[in-house]
N, C-alpha and C positions, 0 to 999 in steps of 0.2 A: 433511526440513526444510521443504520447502513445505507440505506436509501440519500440521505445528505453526507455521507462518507463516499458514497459509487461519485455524486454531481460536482462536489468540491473540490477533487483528489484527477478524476479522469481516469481514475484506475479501470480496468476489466473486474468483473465480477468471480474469475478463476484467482486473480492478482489478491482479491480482497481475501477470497475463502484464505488463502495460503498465509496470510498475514499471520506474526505471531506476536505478544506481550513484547519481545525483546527487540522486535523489529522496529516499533516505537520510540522516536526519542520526544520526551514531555517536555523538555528543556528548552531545544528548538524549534518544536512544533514540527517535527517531522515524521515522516514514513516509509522505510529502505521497504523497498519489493524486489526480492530477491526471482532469479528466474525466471522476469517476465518473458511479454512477445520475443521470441528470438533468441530469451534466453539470457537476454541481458539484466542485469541490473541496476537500479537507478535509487534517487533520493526524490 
């Protein structure tokens, strides 16, 4: 699952660890990564 979460997403693997429950929205199907490269955050 993490392996088909890293290929679907494009995420970094540092991006993934940090991921929490609350960063998930089920609704939209989406994924806030807070902090990534640079420092930015994204959807």
């Amino acid at each position: 699952m993490i392996v088909k979460t890293l290929m679907y997403t494009g995420i970094r693997v540092s991006e993934l660890i940090n991921i929490r429950l609350t960063d998930i929205d089920f609704h939209y199907c989406q994924v806030r990564i807070n902090n990534g490269k640079g420092g930015k955050d994204r959807i």
